[in-house]
N, C-alpha and C positions, 0 to 999 in steps of 0.2 A: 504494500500500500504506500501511495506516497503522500507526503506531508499535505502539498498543495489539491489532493482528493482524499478527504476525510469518512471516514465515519459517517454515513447518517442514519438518525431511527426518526418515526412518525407514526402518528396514530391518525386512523384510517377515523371518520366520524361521519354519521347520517343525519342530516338536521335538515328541516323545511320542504323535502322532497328532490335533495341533492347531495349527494355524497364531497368531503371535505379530504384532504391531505395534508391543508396546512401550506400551500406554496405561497413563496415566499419571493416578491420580485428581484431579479439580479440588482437592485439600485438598492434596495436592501440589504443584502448580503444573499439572496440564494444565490444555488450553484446546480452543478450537474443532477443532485438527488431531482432538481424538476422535472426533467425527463422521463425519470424514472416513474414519479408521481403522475404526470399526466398519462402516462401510459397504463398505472393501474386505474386512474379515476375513471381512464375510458373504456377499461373491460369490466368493472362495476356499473356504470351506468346501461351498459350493453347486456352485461349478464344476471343483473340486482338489480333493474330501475327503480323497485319497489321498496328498496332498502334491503335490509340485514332477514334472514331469514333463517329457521331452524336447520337448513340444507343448505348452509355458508352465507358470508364467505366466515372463515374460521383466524386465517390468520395465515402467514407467509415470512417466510426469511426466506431473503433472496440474496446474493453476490453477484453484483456488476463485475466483470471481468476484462480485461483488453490487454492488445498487446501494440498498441499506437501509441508510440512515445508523445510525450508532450510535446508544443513546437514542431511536430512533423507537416502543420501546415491543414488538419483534416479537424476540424467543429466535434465536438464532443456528441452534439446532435447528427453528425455522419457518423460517427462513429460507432456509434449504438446502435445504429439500425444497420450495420454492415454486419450483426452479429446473427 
């Protein structure tokens, strides 16, 4: 792992008839974890629309993985989806 790609946790939330992740504009400080996030928000709205239900979603650990050095010139957002 490296310094400049931390760590992130978040908790997934259903309120008003729209599922939440918590993202965080890059003028803020988000970062890469958005990706990630908007990518789960949009297979819970796809697969959940209704919210939370007794047949999930339950929960997920995941690892982002890559082998695209920093600076090679290619968006974290190509990158991720090259996977």
């Amino acid at each position: 792992m490296l310094p400049s790609f931390p760590a992130s946790e978040f908790e997934l939330t259903y309120a008003g008839g729209k599922w939440d992740a918590g993202l965080v504009p890059p003028k803020e400080g988000g970062g890469w974890e958005n990706y990630v996030k908007v990518a789960i928000l949009e297979c819970l709205a796809n697969f959940f629309p209704a919210g939370p239900t007794d047949k999930g979603p339950v929960g997920l650990d995941l690892l982002v993985s890559g082998t695209v050095p920093p600076g090679a010139g290619l968006s974290v957002s190509a990158a991720l989806s090259l996977i």
